[in-house]
Z-matrix of the N, CA and C atoms (Angstrom, degrees):
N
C 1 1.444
C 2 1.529 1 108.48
N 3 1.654 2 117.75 1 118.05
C 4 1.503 3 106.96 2 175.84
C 5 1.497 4 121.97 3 -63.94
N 6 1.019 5 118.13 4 -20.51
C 7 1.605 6 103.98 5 157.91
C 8 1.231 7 132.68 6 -50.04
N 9 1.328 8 105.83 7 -62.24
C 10 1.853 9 102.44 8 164.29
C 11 1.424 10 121.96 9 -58.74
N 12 0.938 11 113.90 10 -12.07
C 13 1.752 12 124.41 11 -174.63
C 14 1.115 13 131.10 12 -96.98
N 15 1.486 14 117.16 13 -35.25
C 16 1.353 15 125.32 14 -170.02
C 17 1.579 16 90.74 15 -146.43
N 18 1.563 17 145.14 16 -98.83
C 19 0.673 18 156.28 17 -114.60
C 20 2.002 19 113.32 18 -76.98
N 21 1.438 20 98.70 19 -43.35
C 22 1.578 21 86.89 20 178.95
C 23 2.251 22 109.79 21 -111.09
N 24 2.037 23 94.01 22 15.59
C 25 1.643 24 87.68 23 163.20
C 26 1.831 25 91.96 24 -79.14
N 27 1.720 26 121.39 25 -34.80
C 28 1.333 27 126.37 26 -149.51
C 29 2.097 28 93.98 27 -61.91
N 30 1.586 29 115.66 28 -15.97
C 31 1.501 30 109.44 29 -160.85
C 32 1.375 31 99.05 30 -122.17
N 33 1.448 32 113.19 31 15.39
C 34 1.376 33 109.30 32 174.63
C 35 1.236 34 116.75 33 65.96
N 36 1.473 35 125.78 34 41.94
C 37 1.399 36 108.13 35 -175.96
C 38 1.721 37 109.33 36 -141.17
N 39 1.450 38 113.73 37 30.63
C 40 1.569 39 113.22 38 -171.01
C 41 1.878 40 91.77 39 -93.53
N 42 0.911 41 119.28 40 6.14
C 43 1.691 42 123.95 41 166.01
C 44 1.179 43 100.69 42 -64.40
N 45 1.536 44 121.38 43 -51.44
C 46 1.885 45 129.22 44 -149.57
C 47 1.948 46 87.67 45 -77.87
N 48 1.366 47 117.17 46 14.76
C 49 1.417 48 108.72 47 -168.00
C 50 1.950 49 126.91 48 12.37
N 51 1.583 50 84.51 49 71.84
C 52 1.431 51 88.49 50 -170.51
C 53 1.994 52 127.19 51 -77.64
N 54 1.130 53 87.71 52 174.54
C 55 2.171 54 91.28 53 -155.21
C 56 1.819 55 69.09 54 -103.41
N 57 1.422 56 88.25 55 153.33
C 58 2.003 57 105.09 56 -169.25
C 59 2.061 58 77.41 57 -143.19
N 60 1.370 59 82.27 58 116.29
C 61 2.099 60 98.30 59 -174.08
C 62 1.530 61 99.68 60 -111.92
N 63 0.929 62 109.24 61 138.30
C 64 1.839 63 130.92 62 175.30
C 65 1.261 64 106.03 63 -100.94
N 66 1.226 65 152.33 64 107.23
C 67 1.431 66 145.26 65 138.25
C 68 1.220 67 104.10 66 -132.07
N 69 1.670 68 100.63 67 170.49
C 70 1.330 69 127.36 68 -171.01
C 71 1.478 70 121.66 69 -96.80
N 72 1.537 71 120.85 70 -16.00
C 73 1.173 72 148.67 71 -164.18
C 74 1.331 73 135.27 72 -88.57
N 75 1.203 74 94.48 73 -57.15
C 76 1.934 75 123.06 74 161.76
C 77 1.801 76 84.14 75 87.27
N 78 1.356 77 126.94 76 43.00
C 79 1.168 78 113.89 77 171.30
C 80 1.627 79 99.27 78 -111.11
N 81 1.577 80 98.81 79 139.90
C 82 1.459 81 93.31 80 174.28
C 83 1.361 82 120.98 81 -114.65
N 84 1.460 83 120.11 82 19.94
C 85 1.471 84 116.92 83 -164.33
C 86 1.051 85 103.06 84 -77.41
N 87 1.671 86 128.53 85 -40.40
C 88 1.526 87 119.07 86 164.09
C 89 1.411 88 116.40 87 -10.46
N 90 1.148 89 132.64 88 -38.86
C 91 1.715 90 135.02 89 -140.88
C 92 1.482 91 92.36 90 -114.65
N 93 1.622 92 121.04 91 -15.64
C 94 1.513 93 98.69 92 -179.25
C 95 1.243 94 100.36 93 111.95
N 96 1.781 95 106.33 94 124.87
C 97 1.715 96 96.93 95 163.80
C 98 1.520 97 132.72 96 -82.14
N 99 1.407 98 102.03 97 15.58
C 100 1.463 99 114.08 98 175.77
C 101 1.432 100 121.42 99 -105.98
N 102 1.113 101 116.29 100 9.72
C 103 1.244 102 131.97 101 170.32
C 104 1.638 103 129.99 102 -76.51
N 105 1.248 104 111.76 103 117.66
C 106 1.507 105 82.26 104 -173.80
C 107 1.982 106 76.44 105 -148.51
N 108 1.944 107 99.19 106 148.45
C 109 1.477 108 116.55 107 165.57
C 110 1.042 109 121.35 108 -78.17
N 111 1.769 110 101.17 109 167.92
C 112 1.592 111 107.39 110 164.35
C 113 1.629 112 109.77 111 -103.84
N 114 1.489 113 112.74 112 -19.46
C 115 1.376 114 122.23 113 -179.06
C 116 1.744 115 94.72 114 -141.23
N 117 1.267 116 114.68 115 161.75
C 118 1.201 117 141.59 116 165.20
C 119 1.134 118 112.07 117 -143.18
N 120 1.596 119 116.77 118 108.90
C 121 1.221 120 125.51 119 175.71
C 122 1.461 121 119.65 120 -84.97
N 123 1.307 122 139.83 121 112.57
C 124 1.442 123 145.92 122 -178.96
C 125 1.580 124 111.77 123 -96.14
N 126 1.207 125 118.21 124 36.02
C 127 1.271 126 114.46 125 169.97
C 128 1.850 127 127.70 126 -44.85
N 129 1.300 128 90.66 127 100.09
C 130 2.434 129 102.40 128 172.10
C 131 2.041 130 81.45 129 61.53
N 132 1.354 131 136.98 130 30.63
C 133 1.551 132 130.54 131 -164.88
C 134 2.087 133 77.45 132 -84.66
N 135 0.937 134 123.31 133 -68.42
C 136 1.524 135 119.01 134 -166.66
C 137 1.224 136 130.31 135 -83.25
N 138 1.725 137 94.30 136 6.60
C 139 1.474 138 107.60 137 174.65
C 140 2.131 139 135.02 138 -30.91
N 141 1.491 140 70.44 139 -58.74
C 142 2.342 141 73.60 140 168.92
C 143 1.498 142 94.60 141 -120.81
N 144 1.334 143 127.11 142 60.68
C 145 1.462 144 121.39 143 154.86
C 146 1.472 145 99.31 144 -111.86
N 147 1.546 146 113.00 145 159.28
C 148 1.366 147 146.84 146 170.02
C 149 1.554 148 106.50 147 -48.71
N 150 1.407 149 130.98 148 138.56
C 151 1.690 150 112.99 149 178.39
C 152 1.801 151 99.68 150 -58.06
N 153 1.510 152 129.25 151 -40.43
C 154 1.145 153 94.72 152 -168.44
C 155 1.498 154 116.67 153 -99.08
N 156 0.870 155 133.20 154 42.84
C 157 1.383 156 143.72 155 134.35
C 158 1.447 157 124.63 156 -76.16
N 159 0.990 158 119.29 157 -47.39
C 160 1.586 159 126.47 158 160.19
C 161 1.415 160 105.47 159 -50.03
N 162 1.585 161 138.21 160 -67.88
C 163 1.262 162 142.50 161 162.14
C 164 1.456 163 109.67 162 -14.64
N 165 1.659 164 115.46 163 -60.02
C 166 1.247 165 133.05 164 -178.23
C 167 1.727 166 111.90 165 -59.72
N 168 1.213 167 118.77 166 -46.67
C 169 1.390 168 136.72 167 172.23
C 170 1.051 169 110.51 168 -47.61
N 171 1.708 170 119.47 169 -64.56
C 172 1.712 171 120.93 170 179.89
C 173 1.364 172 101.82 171 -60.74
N 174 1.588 173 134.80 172 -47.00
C 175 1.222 174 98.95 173 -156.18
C 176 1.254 175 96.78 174 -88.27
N 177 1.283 176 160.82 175 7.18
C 178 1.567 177 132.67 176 126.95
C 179 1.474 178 127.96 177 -46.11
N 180 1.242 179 123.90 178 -24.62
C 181 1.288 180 144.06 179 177.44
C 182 1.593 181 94.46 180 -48.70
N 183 1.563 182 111.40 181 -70.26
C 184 1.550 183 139.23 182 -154.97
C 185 1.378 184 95.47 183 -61.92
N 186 1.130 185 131.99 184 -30.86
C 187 1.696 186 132.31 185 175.61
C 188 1.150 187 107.40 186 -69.86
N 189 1.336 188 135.97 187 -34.05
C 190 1.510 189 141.45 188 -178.17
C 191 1.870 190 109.55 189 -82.95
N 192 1.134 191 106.16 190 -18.94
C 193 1.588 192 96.33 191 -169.18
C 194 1.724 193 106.04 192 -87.20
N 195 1.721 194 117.50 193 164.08
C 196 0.940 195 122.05 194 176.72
C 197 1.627 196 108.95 195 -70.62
N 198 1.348 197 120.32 196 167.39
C 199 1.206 198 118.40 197 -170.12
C 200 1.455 199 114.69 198 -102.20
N 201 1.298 200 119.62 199 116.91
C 202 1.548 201 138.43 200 179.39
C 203 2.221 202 111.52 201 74.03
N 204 2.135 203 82.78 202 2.01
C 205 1.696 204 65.31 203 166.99
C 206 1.648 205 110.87 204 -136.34
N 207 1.695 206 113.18 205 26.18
C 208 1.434 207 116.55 206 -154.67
C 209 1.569 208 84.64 207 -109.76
N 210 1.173 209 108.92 208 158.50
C 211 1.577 210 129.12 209 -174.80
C 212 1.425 211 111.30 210 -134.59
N 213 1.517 212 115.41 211 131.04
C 214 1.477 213 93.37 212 157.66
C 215 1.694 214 116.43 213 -127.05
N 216 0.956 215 125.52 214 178.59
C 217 1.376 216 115.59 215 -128.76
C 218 1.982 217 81.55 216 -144.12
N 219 1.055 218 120.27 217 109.91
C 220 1.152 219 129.70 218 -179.30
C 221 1.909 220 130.74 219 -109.99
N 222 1.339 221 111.67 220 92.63
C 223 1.479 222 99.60 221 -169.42
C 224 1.691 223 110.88 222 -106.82
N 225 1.300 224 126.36 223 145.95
C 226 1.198 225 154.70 224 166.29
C 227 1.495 226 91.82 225 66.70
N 228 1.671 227 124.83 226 155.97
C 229 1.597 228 151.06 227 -152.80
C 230 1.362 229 115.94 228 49.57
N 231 1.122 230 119.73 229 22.36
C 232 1.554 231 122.45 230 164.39
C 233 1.287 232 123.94 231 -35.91
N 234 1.770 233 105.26 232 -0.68
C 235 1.793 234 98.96 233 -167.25
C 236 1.619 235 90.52 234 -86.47
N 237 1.121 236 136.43 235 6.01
C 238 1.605 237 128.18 236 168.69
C 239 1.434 238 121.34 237 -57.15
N 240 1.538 239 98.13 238 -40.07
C 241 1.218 240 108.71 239 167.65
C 242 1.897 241 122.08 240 -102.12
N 243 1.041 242 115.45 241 -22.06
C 244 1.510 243 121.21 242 -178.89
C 245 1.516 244 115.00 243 -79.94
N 246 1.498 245 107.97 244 2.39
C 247 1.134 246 115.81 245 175.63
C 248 1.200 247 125.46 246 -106.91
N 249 1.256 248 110.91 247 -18.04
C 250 1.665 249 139.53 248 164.53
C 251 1.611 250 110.60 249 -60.60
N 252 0.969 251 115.59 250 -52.61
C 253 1.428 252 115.59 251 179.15
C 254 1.782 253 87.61 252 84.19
N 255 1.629 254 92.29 253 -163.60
C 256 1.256 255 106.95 254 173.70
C 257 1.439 256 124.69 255 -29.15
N 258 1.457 257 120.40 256 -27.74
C 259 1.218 258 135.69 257 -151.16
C 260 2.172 259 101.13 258 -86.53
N 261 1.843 260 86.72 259 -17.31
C 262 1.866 261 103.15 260 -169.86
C 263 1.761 262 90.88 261 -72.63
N 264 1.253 263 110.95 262 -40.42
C 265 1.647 264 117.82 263 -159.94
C 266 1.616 265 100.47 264 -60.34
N 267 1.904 266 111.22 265 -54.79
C 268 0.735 267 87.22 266 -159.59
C 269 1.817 268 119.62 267 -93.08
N 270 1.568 269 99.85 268 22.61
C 271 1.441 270 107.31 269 179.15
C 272 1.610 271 107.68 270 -83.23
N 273 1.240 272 105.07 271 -32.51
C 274 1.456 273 125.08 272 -170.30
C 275 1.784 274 83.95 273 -68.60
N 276 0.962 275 129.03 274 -74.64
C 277 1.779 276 132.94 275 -162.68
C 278 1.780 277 96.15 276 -34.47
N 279 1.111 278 95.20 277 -66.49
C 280 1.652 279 101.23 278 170.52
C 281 1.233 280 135.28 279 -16.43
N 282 1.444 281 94.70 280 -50.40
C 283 1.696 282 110.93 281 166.14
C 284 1.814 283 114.62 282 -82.78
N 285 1.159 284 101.10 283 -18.51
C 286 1.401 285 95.18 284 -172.63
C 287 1.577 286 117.18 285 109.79
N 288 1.269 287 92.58 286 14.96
C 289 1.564 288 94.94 287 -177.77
C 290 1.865 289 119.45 288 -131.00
N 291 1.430 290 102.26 289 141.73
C 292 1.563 291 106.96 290 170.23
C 293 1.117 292 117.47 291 -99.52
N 294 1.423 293 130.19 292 131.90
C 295 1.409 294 134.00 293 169.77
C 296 1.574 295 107.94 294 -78.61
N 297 1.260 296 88.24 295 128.45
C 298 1.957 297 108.04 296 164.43
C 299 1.388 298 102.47 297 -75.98
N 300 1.188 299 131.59 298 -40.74
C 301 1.283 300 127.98 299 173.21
C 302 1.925 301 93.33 300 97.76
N 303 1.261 302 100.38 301 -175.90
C 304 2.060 303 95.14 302 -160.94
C 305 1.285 304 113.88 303 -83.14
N 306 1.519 305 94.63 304 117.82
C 307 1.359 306 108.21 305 161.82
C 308 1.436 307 131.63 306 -67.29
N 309 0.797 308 125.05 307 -16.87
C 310 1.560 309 132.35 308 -174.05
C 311 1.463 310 95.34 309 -172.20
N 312 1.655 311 92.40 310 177.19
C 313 2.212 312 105.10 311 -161.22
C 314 1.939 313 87.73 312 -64.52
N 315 1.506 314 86.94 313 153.25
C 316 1.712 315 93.72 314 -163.93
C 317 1.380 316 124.49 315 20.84
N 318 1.333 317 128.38 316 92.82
C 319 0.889 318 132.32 317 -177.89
C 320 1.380 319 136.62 318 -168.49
N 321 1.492 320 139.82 319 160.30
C 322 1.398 321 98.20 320 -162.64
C 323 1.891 322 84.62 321 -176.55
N 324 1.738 323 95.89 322 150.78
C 325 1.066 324 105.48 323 -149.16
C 326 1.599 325 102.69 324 -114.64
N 327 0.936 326 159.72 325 137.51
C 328 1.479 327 144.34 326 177.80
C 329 2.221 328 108.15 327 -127.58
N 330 1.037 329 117.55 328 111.16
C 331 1.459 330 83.38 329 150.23
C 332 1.611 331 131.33 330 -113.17
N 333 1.539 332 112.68 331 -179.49
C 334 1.449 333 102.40 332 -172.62
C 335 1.626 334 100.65 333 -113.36
């Protein structure tokens, strides 16, 4: 799995011994509304979705992350946002988030 492999030794964060979740839903209440990350890994997660479903995805995402130090970490369909142009930045601000812009081939980095 490139997460364990490459992607969160590359951010320094396999210390925080992080939980890697599979669902189909993108619901997170299962986990508790007191829960909140330091990373969210979206591994191929928006791969064959619609751009605004993905839109829809992050901003549930953005409820789960820690505040001003949680990241989420986005790989392959980046054209949701790379297609936006300027218009991605300032949708992303909206949510509360800055793009790092790509970390690796398709890929893309945000923090909150």
């Amino acid at each position: 799995m490139a997460a364990l492999r490459y992607e969160l030794p590359s951010q320094g964060l396999l210390h925080k011994r992080p939980l890697i979740v599979r669902g189909e839903d993108m619901e997170f209440s299962k986990f508790g509304s007191d829960v909140a990350y330091d990373l969210i890994y979206a591994s191929a997660v928006f791969l064959h979705m619609r751009a605004e479903l993905v839109w829809t995805g992050l901003e549930r995402l953005v409820a789960k992350l820690k505040p001003y130090k949680g990241r989420i970490f986005v790989s392959h369909n980046i054209k949701f946002c790379t297609r936006l142009g300027d218009k991605c930045i300032e949708r992303l601000a909206g949510l509360g988030l800055e793009s790092l812009g790509r970390q690796t081939h398709d890929s893309l980095l945000f923090n909150h």
